[in-house]
N, C-alpha and C positions, 0 to 999 in steps of 0.2 A: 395404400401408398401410391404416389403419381408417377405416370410412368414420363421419364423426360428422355431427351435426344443431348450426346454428346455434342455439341458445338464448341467452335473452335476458334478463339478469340482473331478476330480479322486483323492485319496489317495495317499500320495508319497511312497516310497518301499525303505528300507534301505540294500545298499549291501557295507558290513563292514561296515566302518568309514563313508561312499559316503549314501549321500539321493539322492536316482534319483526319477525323477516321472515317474507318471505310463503310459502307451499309450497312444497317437503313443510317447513319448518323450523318452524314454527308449530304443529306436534302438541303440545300438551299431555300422549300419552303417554310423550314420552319421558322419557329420565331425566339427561339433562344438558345446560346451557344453555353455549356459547358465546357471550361476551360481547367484542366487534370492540372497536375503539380509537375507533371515532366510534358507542360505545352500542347498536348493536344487538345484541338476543338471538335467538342462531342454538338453538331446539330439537333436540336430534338424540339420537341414541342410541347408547348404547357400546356395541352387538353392533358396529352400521358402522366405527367408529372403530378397535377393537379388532383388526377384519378387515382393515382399511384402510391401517392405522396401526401401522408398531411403535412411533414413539415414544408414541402415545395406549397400546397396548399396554402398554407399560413401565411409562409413569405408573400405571395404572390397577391395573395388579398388585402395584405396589409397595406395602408395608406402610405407609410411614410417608407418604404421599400421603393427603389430607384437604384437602376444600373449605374457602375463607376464608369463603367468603358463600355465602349460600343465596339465590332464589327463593320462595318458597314450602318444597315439599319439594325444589327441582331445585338441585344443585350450579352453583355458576358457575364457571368458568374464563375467565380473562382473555386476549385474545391480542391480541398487536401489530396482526395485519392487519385493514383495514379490510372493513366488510361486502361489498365490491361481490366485493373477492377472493377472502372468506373463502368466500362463495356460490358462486360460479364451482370453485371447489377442493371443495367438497362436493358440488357433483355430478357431479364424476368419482368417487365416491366410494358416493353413491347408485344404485339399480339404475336404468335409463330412457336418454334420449337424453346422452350428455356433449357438453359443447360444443363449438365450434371458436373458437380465439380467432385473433385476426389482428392485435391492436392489440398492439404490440411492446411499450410501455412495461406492459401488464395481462401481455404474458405474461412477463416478466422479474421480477416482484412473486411470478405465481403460479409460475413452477419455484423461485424462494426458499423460497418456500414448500413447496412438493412435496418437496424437500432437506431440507427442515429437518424438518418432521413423516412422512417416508420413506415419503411416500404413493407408489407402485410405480405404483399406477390412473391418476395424473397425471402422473407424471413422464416417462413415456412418451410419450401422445400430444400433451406438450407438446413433447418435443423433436421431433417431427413435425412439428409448427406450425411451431417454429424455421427448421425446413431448409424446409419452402417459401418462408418468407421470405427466403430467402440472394439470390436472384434480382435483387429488387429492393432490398434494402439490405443488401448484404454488410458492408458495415462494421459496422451496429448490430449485425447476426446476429453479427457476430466480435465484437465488444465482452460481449457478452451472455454468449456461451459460453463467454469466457473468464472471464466472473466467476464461471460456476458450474464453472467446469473439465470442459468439456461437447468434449474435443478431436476428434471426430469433426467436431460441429457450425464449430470454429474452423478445422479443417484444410478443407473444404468452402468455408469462408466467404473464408478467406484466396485459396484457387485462384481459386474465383470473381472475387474483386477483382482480381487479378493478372493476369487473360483480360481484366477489363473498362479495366480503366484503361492509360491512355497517361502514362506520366510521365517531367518532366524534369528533373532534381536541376541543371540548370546554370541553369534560369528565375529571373530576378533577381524572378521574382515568389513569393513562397515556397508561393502556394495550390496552385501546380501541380507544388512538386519533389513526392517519393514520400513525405516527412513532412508535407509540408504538408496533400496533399490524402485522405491517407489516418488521417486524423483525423477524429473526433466526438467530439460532445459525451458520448458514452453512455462510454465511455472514460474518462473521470474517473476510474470507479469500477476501471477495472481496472488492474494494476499496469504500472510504464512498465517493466517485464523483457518484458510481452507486446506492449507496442506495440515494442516495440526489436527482439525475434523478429519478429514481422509486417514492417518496416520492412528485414531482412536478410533475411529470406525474399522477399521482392515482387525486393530486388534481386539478389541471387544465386542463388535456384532456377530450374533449369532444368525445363522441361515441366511436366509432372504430381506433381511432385515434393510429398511430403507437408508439410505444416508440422506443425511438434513445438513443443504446447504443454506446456511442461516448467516446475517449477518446482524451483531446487536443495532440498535437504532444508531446513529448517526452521533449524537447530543450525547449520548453515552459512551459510547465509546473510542471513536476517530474522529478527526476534524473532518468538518463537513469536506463539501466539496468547492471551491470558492467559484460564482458564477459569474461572467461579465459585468461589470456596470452597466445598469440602467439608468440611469437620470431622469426619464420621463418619468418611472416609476411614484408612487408614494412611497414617501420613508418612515418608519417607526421610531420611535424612541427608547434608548437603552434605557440600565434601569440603575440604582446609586452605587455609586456613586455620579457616572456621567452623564447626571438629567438636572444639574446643578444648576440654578439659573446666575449663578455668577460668575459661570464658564465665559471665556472667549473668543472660542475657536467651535467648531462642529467639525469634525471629522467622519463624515457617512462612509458605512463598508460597502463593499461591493453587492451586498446585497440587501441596501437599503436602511441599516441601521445607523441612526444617527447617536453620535458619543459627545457630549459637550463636555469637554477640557479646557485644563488650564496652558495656555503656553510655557509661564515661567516652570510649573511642576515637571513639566514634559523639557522644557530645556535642559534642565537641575540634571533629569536623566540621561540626557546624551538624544535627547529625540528630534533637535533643532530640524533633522530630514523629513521628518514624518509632513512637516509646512511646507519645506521648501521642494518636496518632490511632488505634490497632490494637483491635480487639477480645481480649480477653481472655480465655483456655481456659483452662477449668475443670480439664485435665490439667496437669500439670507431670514435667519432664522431668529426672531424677536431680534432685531437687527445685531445678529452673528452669523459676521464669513461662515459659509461653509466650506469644506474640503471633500474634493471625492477622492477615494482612496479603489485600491486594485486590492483590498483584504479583507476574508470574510468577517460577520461578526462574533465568532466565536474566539476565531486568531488574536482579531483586533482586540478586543475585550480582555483577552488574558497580559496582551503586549502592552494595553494600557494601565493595566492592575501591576505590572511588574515595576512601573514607574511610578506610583504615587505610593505614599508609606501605607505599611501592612496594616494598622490602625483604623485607615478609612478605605482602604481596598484590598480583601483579601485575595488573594493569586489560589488557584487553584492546582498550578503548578508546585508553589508555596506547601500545600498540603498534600503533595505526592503524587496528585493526579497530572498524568501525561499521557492524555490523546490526543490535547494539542502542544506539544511539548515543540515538536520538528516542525510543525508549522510557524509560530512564534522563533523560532531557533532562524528561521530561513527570513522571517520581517525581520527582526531584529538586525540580522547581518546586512539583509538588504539595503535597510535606512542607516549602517551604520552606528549602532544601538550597541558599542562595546560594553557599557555596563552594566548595560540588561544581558548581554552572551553569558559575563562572567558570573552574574548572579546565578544564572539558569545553571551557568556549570556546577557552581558551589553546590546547590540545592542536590543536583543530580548527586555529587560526591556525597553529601550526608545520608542521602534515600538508599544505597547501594546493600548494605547490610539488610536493612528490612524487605526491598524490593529489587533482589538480584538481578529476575528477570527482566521486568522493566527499565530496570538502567540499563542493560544489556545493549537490548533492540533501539532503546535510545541514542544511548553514545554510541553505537555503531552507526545510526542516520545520520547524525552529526560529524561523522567523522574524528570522535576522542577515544583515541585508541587504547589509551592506558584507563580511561574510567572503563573501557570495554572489558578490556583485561584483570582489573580486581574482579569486577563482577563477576566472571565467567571462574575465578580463582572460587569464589564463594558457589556456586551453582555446580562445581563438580562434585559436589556431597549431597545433591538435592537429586530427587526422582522427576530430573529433565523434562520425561515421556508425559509426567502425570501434572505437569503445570501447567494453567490457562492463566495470561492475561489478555487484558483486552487491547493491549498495543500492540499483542499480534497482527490485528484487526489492521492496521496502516502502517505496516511493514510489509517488504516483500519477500515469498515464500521461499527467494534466494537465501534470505538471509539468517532465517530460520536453519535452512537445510545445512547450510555453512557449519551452525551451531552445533546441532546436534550431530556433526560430525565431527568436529574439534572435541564436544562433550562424551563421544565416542571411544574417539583416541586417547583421549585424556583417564579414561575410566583404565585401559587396559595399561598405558604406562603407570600410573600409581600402583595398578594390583602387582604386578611386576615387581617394581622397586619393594612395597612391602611384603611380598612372601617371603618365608613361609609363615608369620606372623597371623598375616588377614587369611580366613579363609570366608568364604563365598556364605553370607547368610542366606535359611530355610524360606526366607520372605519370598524370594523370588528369585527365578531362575535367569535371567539377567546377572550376569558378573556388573559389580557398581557399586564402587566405592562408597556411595550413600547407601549400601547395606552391610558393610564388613563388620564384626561384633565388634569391634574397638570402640567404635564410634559410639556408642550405647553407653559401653562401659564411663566412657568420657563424659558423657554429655549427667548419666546420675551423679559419679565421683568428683567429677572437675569442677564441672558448670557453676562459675559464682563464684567461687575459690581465688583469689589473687595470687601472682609468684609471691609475695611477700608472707601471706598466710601458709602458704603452703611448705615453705622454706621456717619460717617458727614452728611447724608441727615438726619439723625432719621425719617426715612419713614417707620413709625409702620408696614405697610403693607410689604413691602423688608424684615424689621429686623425679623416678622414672619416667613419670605419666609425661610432665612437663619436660622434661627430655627431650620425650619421644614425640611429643608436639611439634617442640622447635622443628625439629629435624625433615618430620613431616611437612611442616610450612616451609621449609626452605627446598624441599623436592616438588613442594606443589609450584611453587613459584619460579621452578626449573622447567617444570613439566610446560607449564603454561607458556612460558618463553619460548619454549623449542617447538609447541603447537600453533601456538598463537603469533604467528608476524605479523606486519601493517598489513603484509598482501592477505592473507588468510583471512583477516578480520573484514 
């Protein structure tokens, strides 16, 4: 491991109106100015950059790259990160002492950073930083590495945590089961597919055993990631319905996918926006406008299947599938697409019984609180811990963690209300309503059975059953109210 020198980020220096900072960034020989998100001008020079840097690299070779603003004679470039970062990340970059960082939240800013401009010189002995911090805070260390997909750093962090903590999933207190207490705040940002891996790994790995941070492919399970538009770019062609040639319109996504539609079928639907908000390419396709759009092709494709009948475009949404559900949910609103929302909704409301969990994490990104709330009505009789879907996958592991603390709460108010009745099945040592022998009894005796059939048998024992149902459905749907508020959800 390298050995580095503390340094210590410099003061910036005001000359006039201009924040420059302070050395080496302050040469006037150089020949181009980074300009930070809080004004400061970082001096530096594109041999460093160039060296440093393939995406400075790239940019800088690239033909059609040309500065907005000038300096003086010096080019400026604009960058999101703030000085204190931008400083800190150029001088692992510079020749001299690089720094040591130790503040978690500075160095999860600077490997964004290192990742993003593919600085090689940083990105190394930051993730050195990373693993000495595993020690004493294995969870942020795991939260962190899994936002940059850093699985050495997350497989390290997870053991770590796994050696240190003692935990007990049957504590009616839920800071101490293995959800509870193996949460942070820093976790927000990363997806609840990794806290839900982390949370089966701590309980099922035996020894040494690795943790695999894995994410399914892209196409299968979450919506891509949508990327800027290109327009220089070539573009491809969707595939049918939208390669129709007695389309009118081309609507290309942001990443190059061209969709040839109908205006009138796309009006019919409430899409009049999708026209009137698009940029306008000056190509045209077997002479049809094209439109460029700001949405990927996967979004786009499902948003435009939601509009034309199910007959000749089937929606994938349509058939339960939602990993792009919140994407499509967010065009739609965008463009003003009211009757594609309410479709979307309807859809969600029928799926709810079959796919509790996925409506869940659904209607919660959407913000529908009450499809949230049947759901999570349905999911308090399910083994929470031991479900995967794949919209975990483009969810945040906020909101995950939300859940299965509401499904926490939720388990020990019901066992409560039915004692001494319910007592704790041999299945597992977890208190949880999705194990109490009733449910068993119910599901052979009841299941299938109508009030009506069950009331012509007058089978004292069924007419209790159904009773004892109502009763139950009316404390579960107390339980759930007094758990569940808008804010909670």
């Amino acid at each position: 491991m390298s050995t580095r020198s503390i340094v210590t980020v410099s003061s910036s220096i005001r000359k006039g109106n201009i924040i420059v900072a302070s050395e080496p960034f302050d040469r006037q020989a150089a020949d181009v100015i980074l300009r930070t998100s809080d004004n400061v001008h970082f001096y530096v020079y594109k041999t460093i950059l160039l060296t440093s840097s393939t995406f400075f690299k790239t940019m800088f070779s690239s033909c059609t790259w040309k500065a907005e603003t000038y300096h003086g004679y010096h080019p400026i470039i604009d960058v999101p990160e703030d000085s204190s970062t931008l400083e800190y990340l150029l001088r692992f970059c510079y020749p001299g002492h690089s720094p040591m960082i130790t503040n978690l939240v500075q160095l999860d800013l600077l490997l964004e950073a290192a990742f993003k401009y593919d600085i090689s010189t940083a990105a190394e002995p930051l993730r050195e930083a990373l693993q000495l911090s595993v020690y004493q805070n294995p969870l942020r260390v795991f939260a962190i590495a899994c936002r940059h997909k850093l699985e050495e750093e997350a497989d390290l962090a997870a053991l770590t945590w796994k050696k240190q903590s003692f935990l007990d999933d049957t504590a009616q207190d839920f800071s101490r089961t293995c959800a509870g207490a193996s949460y942070v705040s820093e976790m927000a940002q990363t997806s609840a597919g990794a806290y839900y891996r982390l949370l089966s790994y701590l309980r099922t790995a035996r020894g040494n055993a690795r943790f695999q941070l894995y994410e399914p492919r892209p196409s299968e399970t979450s919506p891509p990631t949508a990327e800027s538009p290109q327009p220089w770019s070539s573009s491809s062609p969707s595939h049918s319905p939208f390669n129709r040639a007695d389309a009118d319109v081309v609507l290309r996504s942001s990443d190059n996918v061209d969709f040839r539609v109908h205006t009138m079928i796309l009006s019919m639907a409430g899409g009049e926006n999708l026209f009137l908000s698009q940029t306008v390419q000056d190509t045209t396709i077997d002479g049809i406008p094209v439109l460029l759009t700001h949405t990927d092709s996967h979004v786009l494709a499902e948003l435009l299947r939601m509009c034309y009948p199910p007959s000749i475009a089937n929606s994938r949404i349509q058939s339960h599938v939602f990993h792009t559900f919140k994407g499509v949910f967010d065009a739609a609103t965008t463009y003003g697409m009211t009757a594609v929302v309410n479709i979307m909704r309807s859809i969600l409301k029928r799926a709810v019984r079959e796919h509790p969990l996925s409506v869940y994490l659904v209607a919660v990104t959407c913000g529908w609180i009450e499809e949230a709330r049947v759901a999570l009505e349905l999911l308090v009789f399910e083994p929470i811990h031991e479900l995967y879907v794949t919209e975990l996958e483009g969810v945040s592991a906020d909101i995950y963690h939300r859940l299965l603390k509401q499904h926490h709460q939720l388990q020990f108010t019901l066992l409560k209300t039915l004692e001494p009745s319910v007592r704790y099945s041999s299945r597992s040592d977890t208190p949880s309503a999705a194990n109490v022998p009733w449910k068993d009894t119910w599901l052979t005796v009841y299941d299938g059975i109508s009030d009506t059939e069950v009331g012509r048998r007058r089978d004292s024992h069924l007419m209790d059953m159904v009773k004892r149902r109502r009763e139950i459905q009316v404390m579960l749907r107390d339980a759930v109210s007094n758990v569940c508020t808008s804010e909670s959800i």
